[in-house]
N, C-alpha and C positions, 0 to 999 in steps of 0.2 A: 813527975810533976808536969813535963812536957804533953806527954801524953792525955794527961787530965785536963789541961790549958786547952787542947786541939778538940775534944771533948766537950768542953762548955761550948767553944765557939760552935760547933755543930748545932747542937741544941738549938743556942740561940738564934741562929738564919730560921731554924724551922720553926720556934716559935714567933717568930717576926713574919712568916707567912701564915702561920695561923692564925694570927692576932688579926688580919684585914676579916672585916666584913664584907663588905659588897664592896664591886666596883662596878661604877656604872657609867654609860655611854649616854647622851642627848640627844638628841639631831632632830631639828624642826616639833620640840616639843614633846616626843617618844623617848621612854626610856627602855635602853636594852639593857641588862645583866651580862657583865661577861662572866665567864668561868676562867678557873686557874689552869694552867696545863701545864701537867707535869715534865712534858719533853720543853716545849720552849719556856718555863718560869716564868710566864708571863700571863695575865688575863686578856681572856679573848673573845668574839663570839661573831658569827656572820653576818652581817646587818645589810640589808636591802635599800639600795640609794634612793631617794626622791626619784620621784616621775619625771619630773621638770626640771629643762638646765639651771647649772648656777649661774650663767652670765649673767643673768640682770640682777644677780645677788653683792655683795658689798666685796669687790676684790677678786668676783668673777669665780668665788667660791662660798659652799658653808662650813658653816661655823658649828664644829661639836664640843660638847661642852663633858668632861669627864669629870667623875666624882668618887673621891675613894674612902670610904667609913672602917675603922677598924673597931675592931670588939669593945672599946671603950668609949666609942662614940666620936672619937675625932674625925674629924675632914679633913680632906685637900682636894683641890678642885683647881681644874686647869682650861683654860679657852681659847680661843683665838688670838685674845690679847697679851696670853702668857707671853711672859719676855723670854724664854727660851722654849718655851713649847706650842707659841703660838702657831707657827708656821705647819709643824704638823697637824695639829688642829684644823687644817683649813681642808675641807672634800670639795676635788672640783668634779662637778656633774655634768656628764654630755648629753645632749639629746643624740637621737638614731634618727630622727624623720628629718629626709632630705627635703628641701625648698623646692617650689616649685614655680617655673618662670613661663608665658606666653607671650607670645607675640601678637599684639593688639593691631599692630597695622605698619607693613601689608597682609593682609590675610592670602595663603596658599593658592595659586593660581590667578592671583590678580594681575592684571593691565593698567599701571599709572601714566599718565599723557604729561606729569612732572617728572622731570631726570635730577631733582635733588628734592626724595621726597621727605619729609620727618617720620623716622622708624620710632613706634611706640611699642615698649613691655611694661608687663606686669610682672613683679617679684613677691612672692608670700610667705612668709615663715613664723611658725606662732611660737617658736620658740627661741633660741638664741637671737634671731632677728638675721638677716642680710647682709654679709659684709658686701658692701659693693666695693670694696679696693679687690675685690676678686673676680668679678663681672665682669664677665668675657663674653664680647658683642664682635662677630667678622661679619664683612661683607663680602663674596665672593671669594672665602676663606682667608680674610684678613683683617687682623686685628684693628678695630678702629679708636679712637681716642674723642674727646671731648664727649663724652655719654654725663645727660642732666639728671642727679638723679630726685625724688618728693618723697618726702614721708607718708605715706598712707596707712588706715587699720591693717593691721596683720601685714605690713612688710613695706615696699619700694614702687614706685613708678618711675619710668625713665623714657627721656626722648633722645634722640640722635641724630644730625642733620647733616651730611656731610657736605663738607666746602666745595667737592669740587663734584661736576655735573656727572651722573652715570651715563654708561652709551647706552641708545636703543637696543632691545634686547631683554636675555632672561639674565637673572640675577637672582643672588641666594642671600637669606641673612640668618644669623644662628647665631643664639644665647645661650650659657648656660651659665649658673650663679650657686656662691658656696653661702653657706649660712655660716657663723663664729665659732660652730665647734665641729668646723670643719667638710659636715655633711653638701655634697657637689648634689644639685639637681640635674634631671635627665637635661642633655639636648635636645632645645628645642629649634627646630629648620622651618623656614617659607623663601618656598620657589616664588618668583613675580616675574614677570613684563615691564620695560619700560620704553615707551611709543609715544613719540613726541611728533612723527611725520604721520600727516593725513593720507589717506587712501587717493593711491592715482587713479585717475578716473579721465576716461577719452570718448567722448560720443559719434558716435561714425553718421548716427542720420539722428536728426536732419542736420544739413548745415546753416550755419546762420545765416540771415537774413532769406531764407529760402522764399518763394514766391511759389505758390501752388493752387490747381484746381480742386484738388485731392482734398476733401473735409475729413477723412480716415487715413493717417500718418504712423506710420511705427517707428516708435524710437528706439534707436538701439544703441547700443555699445559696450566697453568694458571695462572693469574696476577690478583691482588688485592691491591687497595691502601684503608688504614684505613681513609682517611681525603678527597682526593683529586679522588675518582672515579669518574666517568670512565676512565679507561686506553686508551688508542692508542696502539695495538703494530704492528709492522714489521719487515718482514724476509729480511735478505740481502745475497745470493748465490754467494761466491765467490767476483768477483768483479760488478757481477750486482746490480742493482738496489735496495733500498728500496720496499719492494714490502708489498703494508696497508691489513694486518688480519681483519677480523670479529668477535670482541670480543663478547662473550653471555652475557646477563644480572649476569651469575654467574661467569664472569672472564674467561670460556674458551674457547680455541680457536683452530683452527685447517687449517691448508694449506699445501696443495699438490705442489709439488715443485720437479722438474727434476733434477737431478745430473749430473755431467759431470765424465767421466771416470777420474777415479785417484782420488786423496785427494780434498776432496770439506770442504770448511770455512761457515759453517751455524752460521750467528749474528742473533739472535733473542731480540730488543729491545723493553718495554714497559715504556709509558710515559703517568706519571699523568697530572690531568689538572693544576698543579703548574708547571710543567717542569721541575720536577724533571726524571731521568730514571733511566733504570736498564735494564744492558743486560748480556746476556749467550753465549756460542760459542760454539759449536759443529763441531769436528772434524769427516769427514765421507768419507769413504772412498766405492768408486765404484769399482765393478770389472765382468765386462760383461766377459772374456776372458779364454775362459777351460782349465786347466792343460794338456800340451803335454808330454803324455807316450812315450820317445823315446826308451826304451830299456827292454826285463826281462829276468832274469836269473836265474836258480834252480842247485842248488848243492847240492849232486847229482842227476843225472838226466839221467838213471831212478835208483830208490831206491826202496832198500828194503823193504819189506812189514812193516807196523810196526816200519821202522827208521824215524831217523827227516832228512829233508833236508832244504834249506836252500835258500829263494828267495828275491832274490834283483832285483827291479824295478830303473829304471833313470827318473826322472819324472821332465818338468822343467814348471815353472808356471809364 
């Protein structure tokens, strides 16, 4: 009898697995058939995740939805909500495509003439979205803090301004930003300048207030900036024109330039490549026009051998 008992119950598991019809899987509207499998008892089948992350989904996953028919027609059906099966129920989906971050300003190779400038990036992700509690911004390979960040299409803008003043000099700044399902974007780096001292600048000729016969003068002298060489400089005569010098590889320079009779205004300006300048003035005065002797006179006249006498000239200039 025992053996009959152990018997039926066989039977019966098998036909309790006969008896299901279909079991079926949901997800985003799709339905997939699983098959039974005889090693693990259980229905199954390989299903192909959504394209697109779950973050911005309800729980930061989706929701499948199972349905189980047996040969009589009944159902059972279980979701995300099920009280004890909802939790499996839930697929979290990650995206693969890392975010991708730029550095808006300063751009590579720039010269700023502010030593506390506002660093701008740009953050992108069309998918899980930008966490910026992960957004890591160094300056000269150090972590900095206070970063503002804006919502924009497709991801994040952000500014940073630091409290205390950078030295003249090169400096580096480097982002790099994770998106929520963890994907890091590449490093991005800008080298910069920051040049807040104008170009030294010495004129050797003329010197001021000079007084000359000479209507053709060369100016000359020399300029050097410690950060931002090569200089630019130009002479301005008067009310003419800017007129662009030939600097030497060792800062000096030299131009010949016409005076005008009377008081001439010599600006001599030189400009680093930050834009910063420095200029000089020279005051110069022309005088083509010879002293007219109109008058001489000797007292006495004629005089004694061996006396003094006494000669006044009128001379007017």
């Amino acid at each position: 009898m025992l053996a009959l008992g152990m018997k039926k119950d066989k039977i019966r598991k098998v036909n309790q697995n006969m008896a299901l019809n279909t079991v079926i899987a949901i997800i985003e509207g799709v339905e997939r058939t699983l098959s039974f499998n005889s090693l693990t008892k259980k229905y199954e089948a390989t299903i192909t995740a959504p394209n697109t992350t779950s973050w911005n989904e309800p729980e930061n996953k989706y929701g499948l939805l199972v349905k189980a028919t047996d040969v009589a027609g009944n159902k059972a059906t279980a979701d995300r909500n099920h009280p004890t099966l909802g939790n499996s129920l839930k697929l979290r989906v990650l995206e693969k495509t890392k975010p991708t971050v730029a550095i808006t300003f300063p751009s590579a190779g720039a010269t700023l003439i502010s030593n506390k400038p506002t660093f701008t990036f740009t953050m992108r992700d069309s998918g899980s979205g930008v966490d910026t509690s992960k957004t890591v911004v160094k300056v000269d390979n150090k972590v900095v803090t206070g970063i503002t960040f804006t919502d924009t299409t497709g991801g994040k803008n952000a500014t940073y301004a630091p409290s205390a003043a950078l030295t003249d000099g090169s400096h580096t700044v480097t982002i790099i930003c994770t998106d929520y399902d963890g994907n890091v974007s590449t490093l991005v780096t800008s080298t910069f300048k920051i040049d807040t001292v104008p170009p030294t600048l010495s004129i050797t000729n003329p010197t001021d207030n000079l007084v000359t016969r000479f209507a053709s003068l060369n100016v000359t002298g020399t300029t050097n900036d410690a950060i931002s060489s090569p200089c630019t400089v130009t002479v301005k005569l008067n009310e003419g024109a800017e007129i662009d010098l030939t600097v030497a590889s060792n800062g000096t320079f030299s131009k010949a330039i016409t005076l005008a009779e009377g008081n001439n205004t010599i600006i001599v300006k030189s400009t680093d490549s930050a834009g910063k300048y420095s200029t000089v003035t020279r005051t110069v005065i022309l005088d083509t026009v010879a002293p007219v002797i109109k008058s001489i006179t000797m007292v006495p006249n004629p005089v004694d051998a061996g006396r003094t006498f006494i000669i006044s000239v009128d001379v007017e200039d």
